[in-house]
Structure formats: C-alpha cells, structure tokens
C-alpha positions, 0 to 999 in steps of 0.5 A, spaced: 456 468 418 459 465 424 454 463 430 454 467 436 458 461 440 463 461 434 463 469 434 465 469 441 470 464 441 474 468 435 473 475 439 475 473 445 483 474 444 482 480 441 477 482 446 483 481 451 489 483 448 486 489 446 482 490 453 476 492 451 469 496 454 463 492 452 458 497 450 452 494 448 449 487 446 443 486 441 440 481 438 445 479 433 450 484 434 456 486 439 459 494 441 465 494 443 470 500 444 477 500 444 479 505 450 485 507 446 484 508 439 477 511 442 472 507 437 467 503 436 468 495 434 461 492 432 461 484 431 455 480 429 453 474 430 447 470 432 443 472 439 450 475 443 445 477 449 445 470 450 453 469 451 457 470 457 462 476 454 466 478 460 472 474 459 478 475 463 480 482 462 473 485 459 473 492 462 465 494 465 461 498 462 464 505 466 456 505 467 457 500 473 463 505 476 458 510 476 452 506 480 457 504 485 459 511 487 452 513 488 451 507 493 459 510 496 455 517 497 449 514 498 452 511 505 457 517 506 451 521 507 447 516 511 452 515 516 452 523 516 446 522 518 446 517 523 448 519 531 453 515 534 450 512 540 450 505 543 443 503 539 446 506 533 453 501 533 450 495 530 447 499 523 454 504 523 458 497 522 454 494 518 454 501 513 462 500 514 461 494 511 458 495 506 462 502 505 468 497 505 465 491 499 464 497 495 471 501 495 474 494 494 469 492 488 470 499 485 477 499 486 479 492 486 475 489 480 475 482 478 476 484 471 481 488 467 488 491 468 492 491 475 491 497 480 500 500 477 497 501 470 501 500 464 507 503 464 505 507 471 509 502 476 516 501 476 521 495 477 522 495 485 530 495 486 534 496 492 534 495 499 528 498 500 523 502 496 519 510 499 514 514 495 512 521 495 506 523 496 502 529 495 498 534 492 501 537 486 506 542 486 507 541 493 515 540 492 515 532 490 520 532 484 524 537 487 525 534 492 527 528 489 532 532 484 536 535 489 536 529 494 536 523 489 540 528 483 535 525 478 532 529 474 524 530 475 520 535 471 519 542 475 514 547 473 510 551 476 504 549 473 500 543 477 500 535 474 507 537 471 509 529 473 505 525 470 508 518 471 512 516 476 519 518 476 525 512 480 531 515 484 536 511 487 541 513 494 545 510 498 545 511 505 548 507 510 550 502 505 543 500 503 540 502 496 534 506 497 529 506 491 526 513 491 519 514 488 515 521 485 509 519 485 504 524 480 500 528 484 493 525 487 486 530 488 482 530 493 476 524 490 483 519 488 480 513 493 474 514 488 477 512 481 478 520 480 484 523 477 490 517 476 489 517 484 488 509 484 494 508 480 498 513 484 495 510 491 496 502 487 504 504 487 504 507 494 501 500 497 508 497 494 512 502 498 516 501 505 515 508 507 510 513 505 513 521 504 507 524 504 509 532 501 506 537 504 505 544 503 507 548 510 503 554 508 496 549 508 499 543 512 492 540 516 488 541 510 493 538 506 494 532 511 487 531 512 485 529 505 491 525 504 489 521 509 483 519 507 484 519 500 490 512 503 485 510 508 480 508 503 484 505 499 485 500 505 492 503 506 494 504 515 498 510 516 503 508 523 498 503 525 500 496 527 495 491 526 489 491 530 491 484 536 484 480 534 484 473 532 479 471 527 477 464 524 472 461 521 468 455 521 463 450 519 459 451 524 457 453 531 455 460 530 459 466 532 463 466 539 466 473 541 472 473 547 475 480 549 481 480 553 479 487 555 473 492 556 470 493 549 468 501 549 464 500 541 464 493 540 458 487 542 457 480 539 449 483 536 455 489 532 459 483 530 454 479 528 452 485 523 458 485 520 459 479 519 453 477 516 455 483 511 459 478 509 456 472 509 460 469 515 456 466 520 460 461 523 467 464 527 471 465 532 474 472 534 477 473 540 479 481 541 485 482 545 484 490 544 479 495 545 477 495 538 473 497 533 468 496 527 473 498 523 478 492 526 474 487 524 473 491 517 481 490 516 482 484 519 475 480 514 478 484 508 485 482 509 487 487 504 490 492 508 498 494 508 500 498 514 506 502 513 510 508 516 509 515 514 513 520 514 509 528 514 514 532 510 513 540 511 517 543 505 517 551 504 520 553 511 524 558 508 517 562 507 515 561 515 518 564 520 522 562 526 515 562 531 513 557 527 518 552 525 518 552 532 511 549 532 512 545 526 517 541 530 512 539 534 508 535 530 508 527 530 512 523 525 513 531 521 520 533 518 520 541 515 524 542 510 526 546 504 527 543 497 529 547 493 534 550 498 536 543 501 534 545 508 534 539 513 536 533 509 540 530 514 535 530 518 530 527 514 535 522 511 536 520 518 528 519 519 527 516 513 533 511 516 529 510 522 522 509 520 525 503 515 529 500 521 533 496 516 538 491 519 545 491 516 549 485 517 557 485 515 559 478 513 566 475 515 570 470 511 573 465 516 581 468 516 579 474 513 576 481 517 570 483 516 567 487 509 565 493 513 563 496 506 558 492 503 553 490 508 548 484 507 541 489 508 535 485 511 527 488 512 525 490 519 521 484 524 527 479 527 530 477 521 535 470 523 541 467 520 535 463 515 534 470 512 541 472 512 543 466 508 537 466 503 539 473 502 546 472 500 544 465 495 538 461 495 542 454 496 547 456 502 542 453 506 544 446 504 550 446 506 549 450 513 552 448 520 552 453 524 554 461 525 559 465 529 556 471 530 558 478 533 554 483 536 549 485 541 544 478 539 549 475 542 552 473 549 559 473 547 562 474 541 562 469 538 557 464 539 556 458 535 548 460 533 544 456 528 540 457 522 533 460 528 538 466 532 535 473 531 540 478 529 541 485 531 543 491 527 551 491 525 552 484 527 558 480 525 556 472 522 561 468 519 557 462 516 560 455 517 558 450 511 558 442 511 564 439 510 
C-alpha cells in the first residue's frame, strides 16, 4: 500500500481534473466526492490528516460556505442594530469591512472554478458586449428574440432560460453582442441559485439592462440593485476621486480636499486595519464614504452604466406611462408587441458612447460603411492603429485627420491626438 505523501501525489491530478469536494480525513483514509457523478471517492493511505490536500482546484467542504453566511447575517443584523450617528461611524466602517472580506471570500474563492461557470460564459464578440438582467419571466428572452431575432426559450413558467443565450445586432455600423442572462433571485449575491454566475457574466458587460416588470417595478429594482451591489458591481457610478497608496512606514496620513460629512482619520484608520494596512496615504478629494474607501482597497469593482427597462407598458395606462417617463436612466417598452425599440436602441447607443472612426486611403474617399469602433474614454490614433493591425504602429508617421478633434481639416496629428466621434484618419506610413 503507497504512503500518504505517494498517495496524494497520485491523486492530485484526478483530484484537479475532476474538481472534487473534500469530505472527510481520517487517519489512513481520504472521502472525496465527485460533485458530477454524485458519489463518493475514498482513497487510503498512511496518516492523510497530516497532508495539505487542498491542491489548486479542490473545492471546500460546502460547510465553510455555510459558516461564512452566518458571519454575513450575523453583521447585516448588527448593523441592523447599530444607530448611525458620529460615535458609531468607526464601528459601522469597520463591520463593512469585514461585510466586504467575507462576500469576496465567499464568492471569489481562492480555489475551484472561475465565477462563468463551465459552459455558462460565452465568448465576448463585437464592438461591445449588454447583459439582460432580471428576475425571471420578466420579458428578458423576449426581448432578445424580437430585438436580436434570435431565438430564446419563452414559457410562462420561471427559470425557462437556464444558461446564457448570445444575440448579435448592428446599429450604427458597431456590432453589439446582446446577452440573456437566466433569471437571478433575491439571495444571488450569496451563492443562492446560479446567481454568482449570472452576476460573474454581468461584470464582463458594457452595459447592463436590467429587465423589469412595470407592474412591480421598485421592488424588483431594489433587489436587483443589491443583488449586483454585493457582488462589487456600481450602477451609473464613477469611481470614488480618493488617492490611495501604501507605504513601508509612517502611519496613515489622511488630506481631504473638501469637508468630509462621514469620514475622520480614527474611521479610516478602522477600516484599514481590518486589512492589515497600517501604513498609507489617502488623500480624499470628494465627501466620501466608508463604502469609497471599501471600493477603492478591494480594487475589484467594475462600474458600468445601466439601463431600467420597464416592459409590459401595453398593460398600464397612458397616466402612467406618463410617470414611467419620468424615472432616471428608464426606458418602458413592450417586448412582445415591439413597442419603443427605437428609443431603447438610441439609449443603448448613448450609454455605450462608442466612438466610430471611418478610415480614408490616400487618393480614395472615405469607407462610410465600415467604421473602425473604439470603446468610450478619449480613444487616440495609438488606439486606432492598434485596432486596425498591431504592427502598424512601426511604421507610423503621422495622421490627416478630419473632424471636430481638430482645428482644420485636415491636420497633421501624431500617434497622442484624441479623436472624436465620426472623424476622418488617414494614416501616413514611413517610407
């Protein structure tokens, strides 16, 4: 019989191409389980409690899981509790914290497989890439099949889509991938349902739809919210203007730029020695929160913009679809009757603020049909030029451009000059 160091070293690849659960070790004896077959797997060997067996992709024992949503619920409850005033800010930062480690560790585990899910992602295609949100059989695949014309199972029972569906338009000559997303329930953020997944995909978008039913709008909105918000993803947000760096030493030094309503050093000094950071500059040049500084350590937060589609206006009345008009960031619709599209088509173009580029060969007029796309936040002719072939840079020169970007058209720029929507760029190589 093979010892317990040889006995690992022959189970570790099985142990990672199969992804198992580690159950149990005994004193000559390790359960695994296989999550797929849904058996158990026992392997003996000398003292096995003795070994470090959770190689690279060893799933933990889902009682850890568990113990790390009591500890969410016990501090949910206890900031429940808490009164918010000047004397409690320290100890409600430093529960947010903790809220913040323990939602990363649950749903971003060291081990096992990534957030997608085997077969759960799709490869990201196009120009850019918009997620339908929502709970289900809110209209999500519907949407899809008649904007898209792709074809997404539609019943009128719940969780008919169960993995997610790609459509693909053109709209302004950029290709747009569109996703329906199966639908979350309230609990995703916490591992319940394919909610992680579901949310993991949603961080990869450009822009999110969240699909909403206008009958039961606000109470739909408000879940959703928090459901994305906890798994570290800002809706219409910008990132919070503090600087953050650490240091060997020197303590915390904390400058603010404007009155700070919420924040004081002590709080900031809380929070970060939840982390073990002792020793950093932070300079705060908005009124900030706890949650900023939150984000901003934790430097996994994806801010995308979103867009509230209410669907099902053919069963409200003219009153209020007057209301609905007046939501921010909302754009009602009827998905099986088509109502509105154009409006949520142009919409869905603004929030993306794609910029198209028509390139001009020298002696030729310009390709009007076949624009070069580039994402939003000052793209240059670098970009442009790596966008059309990566070695084009090399032999670079210069640029004629024409457009708004420029003073005259054209202008000589170089490979730095930040372009506008619509430009005209004809490149100039080395001879």
């Amino acid at each position: 019989m093979p010892g317990g160091r040889a006995t690992l070293a022959l189970m570790e690849p099985q142990i990672r191409e199969q992804q198992l659960w580690l159950l149990k070790v005994r004193t000559g004896c390790v359960t695994l389980f296989d999550p797929r077959a849904r058996r158990l797997q026992r392997h003996r060997g000398e003292d096995c409690s003795r070994l470090n067996l959770f190689v690279g992709s060893l799933q933990p024992w889902p009682r850890l899981a568990m113990s790390i949503l009591q500890k969410i619920a016990e501090i949910e409850a206890e900031m429940a509790r808490t009164q918010r005033n000047k004397a409690t800010m320290g100890h409600l930062g430093l529960l947010k914290a903790r809220l913040a480690k323990l939602r990363r560790e649950l749903l971003m585990p060291k081990s096992g497989p990534s957030g997608g899910g085997e077969g759960f992602d799709v490869a990201k295609t196009g120009d850019a890439r918009i997620g339908f949100v929502g709970f289900p059989s809110v209209g999500k695949s519907t949407l899809l099949t008649n904007i898209a014309g792709v074809y997404s199972e539609v019943a009128d029972y719940e969780f008919t889509t169960l993995t997610t569906v790609p459509g693909v338009i053109r709209y302004k000559g950029a290709k747009i991938q569109l996703l329906d997303l199966p639908g979350i329930i309230e609990g995703a953020k916490d591992g319940k349902g394919r909610g992680r997944q579901v949310i993991a995909v949603a961080r990869t978008c450009n822009l999110i739809l969240i699909v909403l039913d206008v009958l039961k709008p606000l109470q739909h909105k408000t879940i959703i919210e928090r459901e994305l918000e906890g798994f570290g993803i800002r809706l219409n947000k910008k990132p919070p203007n503090i600087y953050f760096k650490k240091k060997e030493k020197g303590g915390i030094n904390l400058t603010s730029t404007v009155a700070q309503s919420e924040l004081d050093l002590e709080t900031v000094k809380t929070i970060l020695a939840e982390y073990r950071i002792h020793n950093a500059d932070v300079t705060l040049k908005v009124d900030a929160t706890a949650e900023d500084i939150i984000d901003i350590v934790e430097g996994n937060r994806v801010y995308l913009p979103c867009i509230y589609v209410l669907n099902k206006i053919d069963q409200i009345t003219i009153e209020e679809l007057d209301i609905v008009y007046k939501i921010p960031h909302c754009i009602p619709i009827s998905a099986h009757l088509k109502w509105n599209f154009d409006d949520l088509l142009e919409r869905m173009w603004d929030y993306l603020s794609l910029i198209r580029i028509y390139t001009k060969p020298k002696g030729q007029l310009p390709d009007y049909n076949s624009p070069i796309v580039l994402p939003s936040g000052n793209p240059t002719v670098e970009d442009l030029c790596v966008k059309i072939h990566k070695n084009l840079l090399k032999e670079f020169k210069f640029a004629l451009v024409w457009g708004s970007s420029v003073k005259h058209n054209p202008q000589r720029c170089g490979k730095d000059h930040v372009l506008c929507d619509e430009d005209v760029v004809q490149i100039v190589k080395k001879v």
